[in-house]
C-alpha positions as CSV (number, residue, x, y, z in Angstrom):
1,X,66.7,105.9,116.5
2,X,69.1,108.1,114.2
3,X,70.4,111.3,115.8
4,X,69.3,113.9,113.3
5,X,71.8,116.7,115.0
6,X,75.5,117.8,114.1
7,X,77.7,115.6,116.7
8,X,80.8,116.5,117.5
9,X,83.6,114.5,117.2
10,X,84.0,113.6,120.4
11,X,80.5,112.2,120.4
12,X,80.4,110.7,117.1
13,X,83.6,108.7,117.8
14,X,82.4,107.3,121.5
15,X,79.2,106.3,119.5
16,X,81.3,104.4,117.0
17,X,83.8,103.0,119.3
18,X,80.5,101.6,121.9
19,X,80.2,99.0,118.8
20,X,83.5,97.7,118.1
21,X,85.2,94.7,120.1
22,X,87.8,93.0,120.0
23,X,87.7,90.3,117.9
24,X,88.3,86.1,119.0
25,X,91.4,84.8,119.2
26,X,93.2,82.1,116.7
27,X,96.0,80.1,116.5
28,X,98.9,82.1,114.2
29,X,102.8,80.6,113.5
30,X,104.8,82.6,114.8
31,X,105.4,85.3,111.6
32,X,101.9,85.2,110.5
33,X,101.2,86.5,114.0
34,X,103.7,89.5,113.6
35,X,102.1,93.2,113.9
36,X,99.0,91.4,115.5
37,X,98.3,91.8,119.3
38,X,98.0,88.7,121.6
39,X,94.6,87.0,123.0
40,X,96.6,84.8,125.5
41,X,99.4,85.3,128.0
42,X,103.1,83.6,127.0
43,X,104.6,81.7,129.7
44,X,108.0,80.3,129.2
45,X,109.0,76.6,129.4
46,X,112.7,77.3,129.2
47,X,114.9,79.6,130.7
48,X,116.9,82.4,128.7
49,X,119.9,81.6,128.7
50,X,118.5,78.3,129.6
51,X,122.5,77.7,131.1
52,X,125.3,79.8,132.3
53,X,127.5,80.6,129.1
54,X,130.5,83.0,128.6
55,X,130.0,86.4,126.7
56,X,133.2,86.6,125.4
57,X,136.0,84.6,124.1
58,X,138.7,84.0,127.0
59,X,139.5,81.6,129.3
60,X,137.1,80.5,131.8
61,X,138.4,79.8,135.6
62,X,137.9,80.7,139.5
63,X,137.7,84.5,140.5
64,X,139.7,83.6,143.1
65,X,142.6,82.7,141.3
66,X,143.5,86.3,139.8
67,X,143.2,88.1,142.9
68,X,146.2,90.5,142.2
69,X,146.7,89.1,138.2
70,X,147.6,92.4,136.4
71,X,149.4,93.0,133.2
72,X,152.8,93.6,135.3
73,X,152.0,90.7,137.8
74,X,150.4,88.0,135.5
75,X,148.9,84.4,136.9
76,X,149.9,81.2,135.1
77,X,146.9,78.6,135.2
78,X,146.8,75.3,133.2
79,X,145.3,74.9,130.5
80,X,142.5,71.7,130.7
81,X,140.6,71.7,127.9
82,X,138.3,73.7,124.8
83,X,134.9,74.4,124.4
84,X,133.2,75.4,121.8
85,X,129.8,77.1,121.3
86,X,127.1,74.2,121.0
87,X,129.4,72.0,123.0
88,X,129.8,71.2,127.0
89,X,132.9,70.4,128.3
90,X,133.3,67.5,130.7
91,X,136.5,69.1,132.3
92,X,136.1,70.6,136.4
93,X,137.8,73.7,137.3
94,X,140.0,73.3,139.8
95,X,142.3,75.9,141.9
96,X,144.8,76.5,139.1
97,X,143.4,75.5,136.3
98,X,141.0,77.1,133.7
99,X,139.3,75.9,130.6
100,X,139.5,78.1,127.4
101,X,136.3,79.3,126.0
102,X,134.0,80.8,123.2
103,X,131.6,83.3,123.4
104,X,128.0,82.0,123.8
105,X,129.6,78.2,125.3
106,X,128.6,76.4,128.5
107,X,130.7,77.5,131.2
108,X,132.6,74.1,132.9
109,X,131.6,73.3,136.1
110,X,133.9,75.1,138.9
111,X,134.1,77.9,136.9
112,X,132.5,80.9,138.3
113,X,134.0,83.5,135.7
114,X,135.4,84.3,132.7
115,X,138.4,86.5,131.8
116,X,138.9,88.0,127.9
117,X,141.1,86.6,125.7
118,X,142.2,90.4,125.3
119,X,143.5,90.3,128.9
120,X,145.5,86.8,128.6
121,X,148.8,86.4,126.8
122,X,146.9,84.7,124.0
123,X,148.8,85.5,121.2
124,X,146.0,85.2,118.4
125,X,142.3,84.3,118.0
126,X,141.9,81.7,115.8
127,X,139.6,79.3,116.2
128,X,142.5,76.7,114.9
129,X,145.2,77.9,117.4
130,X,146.7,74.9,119.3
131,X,145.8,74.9,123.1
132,X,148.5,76.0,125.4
133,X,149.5,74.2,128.6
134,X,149.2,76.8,130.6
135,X,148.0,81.1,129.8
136,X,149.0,84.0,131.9
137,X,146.1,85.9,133.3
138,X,146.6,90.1,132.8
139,X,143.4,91.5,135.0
140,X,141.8,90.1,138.4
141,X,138.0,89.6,137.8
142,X,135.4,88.6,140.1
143,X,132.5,85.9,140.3
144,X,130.2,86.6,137.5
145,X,132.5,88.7,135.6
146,X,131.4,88.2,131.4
147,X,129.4,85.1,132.5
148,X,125.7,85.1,131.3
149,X,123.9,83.3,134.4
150,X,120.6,81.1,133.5
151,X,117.3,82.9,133.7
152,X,119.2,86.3,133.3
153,X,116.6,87.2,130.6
154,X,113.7,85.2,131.6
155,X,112.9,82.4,133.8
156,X,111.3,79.2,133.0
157,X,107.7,79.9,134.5
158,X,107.2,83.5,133.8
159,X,104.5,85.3,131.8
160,X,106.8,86.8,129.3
161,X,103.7,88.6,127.5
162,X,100.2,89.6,128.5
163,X,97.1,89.7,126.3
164,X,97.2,93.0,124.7
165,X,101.1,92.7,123.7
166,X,101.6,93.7,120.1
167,X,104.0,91.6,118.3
168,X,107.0,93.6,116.8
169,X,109.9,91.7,115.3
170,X,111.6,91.7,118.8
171,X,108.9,90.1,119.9
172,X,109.1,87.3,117.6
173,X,112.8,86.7,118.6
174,X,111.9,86.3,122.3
175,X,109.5,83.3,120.9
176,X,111.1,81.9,119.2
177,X,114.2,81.8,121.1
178,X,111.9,79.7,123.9
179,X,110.7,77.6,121.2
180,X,107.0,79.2,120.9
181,X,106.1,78.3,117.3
182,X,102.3,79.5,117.3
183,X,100.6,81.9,119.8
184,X,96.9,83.0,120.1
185,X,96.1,86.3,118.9
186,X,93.0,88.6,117.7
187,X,91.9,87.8,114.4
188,X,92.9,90.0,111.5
189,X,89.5,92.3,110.7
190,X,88.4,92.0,107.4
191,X,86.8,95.2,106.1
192,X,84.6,95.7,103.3
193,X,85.4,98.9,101.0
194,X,82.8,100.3,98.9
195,X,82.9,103.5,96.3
196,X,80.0,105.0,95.2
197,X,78.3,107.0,92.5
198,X,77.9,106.7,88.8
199,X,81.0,109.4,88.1
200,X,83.6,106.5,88.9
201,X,85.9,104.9,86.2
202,X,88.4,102.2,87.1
203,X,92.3,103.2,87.5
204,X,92.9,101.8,84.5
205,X,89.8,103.1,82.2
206,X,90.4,106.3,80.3
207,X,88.6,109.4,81.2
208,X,85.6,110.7,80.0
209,X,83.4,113.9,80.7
210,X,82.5,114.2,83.8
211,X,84.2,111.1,85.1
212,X,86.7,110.6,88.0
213,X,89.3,107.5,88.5
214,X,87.5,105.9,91.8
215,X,90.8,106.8,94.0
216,X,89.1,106.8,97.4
217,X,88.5,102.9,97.4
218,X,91.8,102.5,96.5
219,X,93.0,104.7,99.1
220,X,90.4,103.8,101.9
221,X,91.9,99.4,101.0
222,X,95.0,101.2,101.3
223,X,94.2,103.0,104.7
224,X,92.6,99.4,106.2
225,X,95.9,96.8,105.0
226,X,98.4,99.4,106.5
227,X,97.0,98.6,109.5
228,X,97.3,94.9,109.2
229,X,93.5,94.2,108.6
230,X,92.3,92.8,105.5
231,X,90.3,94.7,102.5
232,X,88.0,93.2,100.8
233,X,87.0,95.3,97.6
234,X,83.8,95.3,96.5
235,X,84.8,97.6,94.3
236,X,81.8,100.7,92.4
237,X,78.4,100.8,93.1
238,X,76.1,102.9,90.6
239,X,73.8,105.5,92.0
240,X,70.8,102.9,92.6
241,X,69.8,101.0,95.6
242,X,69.8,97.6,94.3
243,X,73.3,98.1,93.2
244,X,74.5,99.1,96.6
245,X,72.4,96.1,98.1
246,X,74.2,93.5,95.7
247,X,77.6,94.8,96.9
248,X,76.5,95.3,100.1
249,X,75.5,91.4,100.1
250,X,78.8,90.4,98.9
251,X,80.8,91.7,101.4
252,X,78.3,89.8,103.9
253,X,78.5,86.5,101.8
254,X,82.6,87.2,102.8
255,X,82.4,87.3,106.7
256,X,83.3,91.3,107.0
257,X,83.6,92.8,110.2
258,X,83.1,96.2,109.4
259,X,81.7,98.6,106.0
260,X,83.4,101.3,105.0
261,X,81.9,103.0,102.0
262,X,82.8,106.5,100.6
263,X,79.8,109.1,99.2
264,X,76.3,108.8,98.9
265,X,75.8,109.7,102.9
266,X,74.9,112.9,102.0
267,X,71.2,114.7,101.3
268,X,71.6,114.7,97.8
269,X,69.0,113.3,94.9
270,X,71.8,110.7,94.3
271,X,72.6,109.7,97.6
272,X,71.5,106.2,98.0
273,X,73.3,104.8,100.7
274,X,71.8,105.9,103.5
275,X,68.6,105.1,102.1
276,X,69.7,101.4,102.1
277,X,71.0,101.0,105.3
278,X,67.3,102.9,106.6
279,X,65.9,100.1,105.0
280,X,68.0,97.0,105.8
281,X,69.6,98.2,108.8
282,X,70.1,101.2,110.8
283,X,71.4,104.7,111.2
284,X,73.2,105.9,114.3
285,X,74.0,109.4,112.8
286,X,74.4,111.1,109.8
287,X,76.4,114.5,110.1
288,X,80.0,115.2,112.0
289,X,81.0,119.0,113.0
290,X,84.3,118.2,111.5
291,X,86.0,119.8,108.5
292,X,86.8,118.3,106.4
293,X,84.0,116.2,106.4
294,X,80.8,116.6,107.6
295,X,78.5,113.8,105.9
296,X,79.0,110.6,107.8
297,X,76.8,107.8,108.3
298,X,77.4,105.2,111.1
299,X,75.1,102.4,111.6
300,X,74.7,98.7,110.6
301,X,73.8,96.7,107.5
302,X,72.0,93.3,108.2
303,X,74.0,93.5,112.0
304,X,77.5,94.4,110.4
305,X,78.5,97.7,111.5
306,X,78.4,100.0,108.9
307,X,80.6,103.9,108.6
308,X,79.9,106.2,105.4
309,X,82.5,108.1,104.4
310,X,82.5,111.4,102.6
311,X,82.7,111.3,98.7
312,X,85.9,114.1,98.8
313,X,89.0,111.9,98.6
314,X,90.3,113.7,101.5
315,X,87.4,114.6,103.6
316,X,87.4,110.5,103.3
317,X,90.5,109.7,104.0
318,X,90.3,112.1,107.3
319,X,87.3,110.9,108.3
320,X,88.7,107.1,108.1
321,X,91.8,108.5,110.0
322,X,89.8,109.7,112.9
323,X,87.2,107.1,113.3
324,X,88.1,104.0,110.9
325,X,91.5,103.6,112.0
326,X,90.5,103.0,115.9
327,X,87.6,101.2,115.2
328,X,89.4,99.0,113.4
329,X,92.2,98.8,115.9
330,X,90.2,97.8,118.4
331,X,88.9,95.2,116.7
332,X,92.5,93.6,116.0
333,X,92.5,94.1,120.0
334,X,94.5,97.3,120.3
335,X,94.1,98.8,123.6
336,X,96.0,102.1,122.2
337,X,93.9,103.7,119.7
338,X,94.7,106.9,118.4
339,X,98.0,108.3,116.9
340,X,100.5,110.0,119.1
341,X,99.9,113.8,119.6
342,X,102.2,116.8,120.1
343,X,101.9,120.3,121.1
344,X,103.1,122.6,118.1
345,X,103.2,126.0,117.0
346,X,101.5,127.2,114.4
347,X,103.9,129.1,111.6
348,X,101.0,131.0,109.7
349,X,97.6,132.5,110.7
350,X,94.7,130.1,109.5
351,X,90.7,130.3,109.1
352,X,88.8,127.9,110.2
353,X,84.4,127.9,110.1
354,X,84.0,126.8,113.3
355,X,83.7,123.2,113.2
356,X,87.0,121.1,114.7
357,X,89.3,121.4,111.9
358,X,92.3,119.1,110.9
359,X,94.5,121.2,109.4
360,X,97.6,119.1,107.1
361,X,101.0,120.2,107.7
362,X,103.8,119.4,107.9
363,X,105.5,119.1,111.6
364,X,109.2,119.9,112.1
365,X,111.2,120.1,115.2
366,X,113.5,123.1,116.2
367,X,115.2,124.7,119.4
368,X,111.8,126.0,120.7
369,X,109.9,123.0,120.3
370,X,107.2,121.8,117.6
371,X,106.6,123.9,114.4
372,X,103.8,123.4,112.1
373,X,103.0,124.6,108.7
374,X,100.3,124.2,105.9
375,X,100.9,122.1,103.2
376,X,98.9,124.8,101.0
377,X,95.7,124.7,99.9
378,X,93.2,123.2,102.5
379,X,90.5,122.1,99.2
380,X,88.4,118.5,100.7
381,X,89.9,117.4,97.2
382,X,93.1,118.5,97.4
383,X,94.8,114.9,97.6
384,X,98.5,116.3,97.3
385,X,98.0,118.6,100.5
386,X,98.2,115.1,102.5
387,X,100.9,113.4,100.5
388,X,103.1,116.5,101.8
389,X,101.4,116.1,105.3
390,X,102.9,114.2,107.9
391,X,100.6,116.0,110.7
392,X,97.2,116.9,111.3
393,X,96.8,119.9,113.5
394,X,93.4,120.1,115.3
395,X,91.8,123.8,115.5
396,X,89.3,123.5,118.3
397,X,85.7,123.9,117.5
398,X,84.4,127.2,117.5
399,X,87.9,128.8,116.8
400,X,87.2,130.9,113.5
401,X,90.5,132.7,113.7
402,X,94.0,131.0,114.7
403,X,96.5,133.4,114.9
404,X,100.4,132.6,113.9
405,X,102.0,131.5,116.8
406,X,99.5,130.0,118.2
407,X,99.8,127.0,120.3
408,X,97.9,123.8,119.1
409,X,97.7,119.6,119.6
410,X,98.8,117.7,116.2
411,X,98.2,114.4,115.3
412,X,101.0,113.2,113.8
413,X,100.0,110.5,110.9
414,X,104.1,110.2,110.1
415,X,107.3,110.6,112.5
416,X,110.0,111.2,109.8
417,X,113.1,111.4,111.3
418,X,113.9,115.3,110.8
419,X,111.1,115.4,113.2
420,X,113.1,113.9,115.8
C-alpha cells in the first residue's frame, strides 16, 4: 500500500534501503575487478616474500662476525661469491666469509644478516665492479638486520581479504604479487536513467521556446558511473504513459537492477510516471520532507525497484545523493554507505522552511575546526551552486532559523585538499 504522508528522510531512506541487496558474485581479472568489493575471501598460496631476501645492497654474512666491526676497528671477511636479484647463490656462509648482495636477492644459506654497502669499504656501486677477495666491515649488526624474512608480509595460508574488501589499487598489487589473476566480486549494478517531460531537447539540439537541454539524465548517468555501476540510458520520455512504458520496457529487456527517473513524480496534469508504475507496479511513497526535493516516488516496475527523482536538476541530483547513491552501493556490496560527515560551523545565518535541508557549501578547514559557507543562491535549479559545493550541510528538520555560528553535521560530497 502507498504511504500517502510526508516521510522523513530517515524513513524514506530505511524504506529504500529494506529493498536493495547485494548483488551475486562473478568471476573478474584482476583490473576489471578494481573499485569493486569482494564476494569471496582471498587466501594466499604463497608466502610474501615467499624467501628471505636482502633490502639493501651490501654484503651478506654472520652477525656474529662484526661483533665490535666499527669504522675505526673494521672486520676483513672473504669475499665468496655474487648474487644478483632473480638469482640464488649456491655459495654457504661460513665464519669469515660473506657473499656480496643486491637488494631484493635470496640471502645464501648461513647468512643470517646483511650489512650496507655504505658501511663496507666498497669503493663504488656498480653493478660491473669486479668482486674483491675480501671487504672490511665498518658497523656490527645483528641477526635479521636489513634481511626481509619469508612470510614477513603474509603467510602462505592466510585470508589476506574478507568478503566486503573494496579493491583499491594497493589491493590489486597484493594479488597480484601472490599470483591471484581473477577474484570473485559483486556484480557491477546496471541502472536504468530515464528523463521526462515533453520540455526536453537533446545536448546537442538548439533551443527553442520553452525548451530545456535534458541535463539531469546526463548528470543522474553521470552520478551512477562515478560510482562504478553501469548507466544504461534510456534517454526522454514524452509526457504520455505509453512512452514511459516503452522506455520503461527497454530498460527491462536490458537486465537493470534499479530505475532512476527524474520528473513526473509530482501531482501535476503532466505527471505520468507515477501513474505507470500504479498500474504496472507499485508505489512505496511519493513525498520526502526534504528540501530540496520533496516529490519522490519509490516503488517497483514489473519487480525492478523503481526511485523518481524530482524534475529540478538539483533537487535531483540531491535526492540521488542521499538515497541513489547507497542504494546503489549496497548493491555493488558496499557495507559503508553514506559519505563521511563532519561537524562545521556555519559562517552566515540561513533560513530554512522546516523540512531537513541540505544546504551547498563549500567546507574549509581553519585553527578552530570546520567552517562552512553558502555557495549563494540555494534556487532547486541553481546547478552552479553545487559545482562550487564540495559539502552539503544538513539543517535539522524543524529548524526555521540557523543562526551564524552555529554548529552543524556536513556531508562532504568532495575532500579537496585545502580541506585537509
Amino acid at each position: 500500500m502507498t504511504r500517502v504522508e510526508d516521510l522523513t528522510v530517515a524513513e524514506a531512506l530505511a524504506l529504500i534501503l529494506d529493498k536493495a541487496h547485494p548483488l551475486p558474485a562473478e568471476k573478474a581479472h584482476l583490473l576489471d575487478a578494481l573499485g569493486r568489493v569482494l564476494a569471496e575471501p582471498v587466501v594466499a598460496h604463497d608466502s610474501l616474500p615467499p624467501f628471505a631476501n636482502s633490502s639493501m645492497d651490501g654484503y651478506a654474512m654472520r652477525a656474529a662476525d662484526t661483533v665490535g666491526a666499527s669504522s675505526g676497528t673494521p672486520v676483513s671477511l672473504r669475499v665468496l661469491a655474487d648474487v644478483a636479484a632473480g638469482t640464488v647463490s649456491q655459495a654457504v656462509v661460513t665464519p669469515g666469509t660473506a657473499v656480496r648482495i643486491m637488494t631484493g636477492a635470496a640471502l645464501p644459506a648461513g647468512a643470517d644478516a646483511v650489512v650496507p654497502v655504505e658501511d663496507t669499504d666498497e669503493p663504488w656501486r656498480d653493478p660491473a665492479r669486479p668482486l674483491p677477495a675480501t671487504v672490511q666491515i665498518r658497523r656490527s649488526v645483528r641477526s635479521g638486520d636489513f634481511v626481509r624474512p619469508i612470510g614477513e608480509d603474509i603467510e602462505a595460508g592466510q585470508i589476506v581479504m574478507a568478503p566486503g574488501h573494496l579493491l583499491r589499487p594497493q589491493e590489486i598489487g597484493v594479488l597480484a604479487a601472490l599470483g591471484v589473476s581473477d577474484v570473485f566480486v559483486h556484480r557491477r549494478p546496471r541502472v536504468a536513467i530515464l528523463a521526462t517531460g515533453d520540455e526536453l531537447v537533446g545536448v546537442e539540439q538548439p533551443l527553442a521556446p520553452g525548451k530545456i537541454r535534458n541535463s539531469n539524465g546526463y548528470a543522474q548517468a553521470a552520478q551512477v558511473m562515478s560510482l562504478g555501476a553501469e548507466a544504461i540510458n534510456l534517454g526522454v520520455a514524452h509526457d504520455t504513459e505509453a512512452d514511459v512504458r516503452a522506455k520503461l520496457r527497454r530498460g527491462l529487456d536490458a537486465g537493470v537492477d534499479l530505475f532512476v527517473s527524474s520528473a513526473g513524480v509530482s501531482v501535476g496534469a503532466y505527471d505520468v510516471v507515477k501513474e505507470v508504475l500504479e498500474q504496472e507496479g507499485k508505489v512505496g511513497f511519493w513525498r520526502v520532507r526534504m528540501r530540496p526535493g520533496k516529490p519522490l516516488a519509490f516503488g517497483s516496475y514489473q519487480g525492478v525497484p523503481f526511485l523518481g527523482l524530482p524534475g529540478n536538476p538539483v533537487s535531483a541530483m540531491v535526492s540521488f545523493e542521499r538515497f541513489a547513491r547507497p542504494f546503489v552501493r549496497k548493491l555493488a556490496g558496499f557495507s559503508d554507505l553514506d559519505r563521511p560527515q563532519v561537524e562545521v560551523t556555519l559562517g552566515e545565518e540561513m533560513e530554512s522552511d522546516g523540512r531537513e535541508t541540505y544546504l551547498r557549501a563549500v567546507v574549509t578547514r581553519g585553527p578552530g575546526g570546520y567552517q562552512a559557507h553558502s555557495t549563494g543562491s540555494q534556487g532547486s535549479h541553481v546547478l552552479t551552486s553545487l559545482v562550487r559545493a564540495n559539502a552539503l550541510v544538513i539543517i535539522p528538520e524543524g529548524m526555521t532559523h540557523v543562526p551564524a555560528g552555529a554548529k552543524l553535521l556536513a556531508l562532504m560530497i568532495d575532500w579537496p585538499e585545502h580541506v585537509f
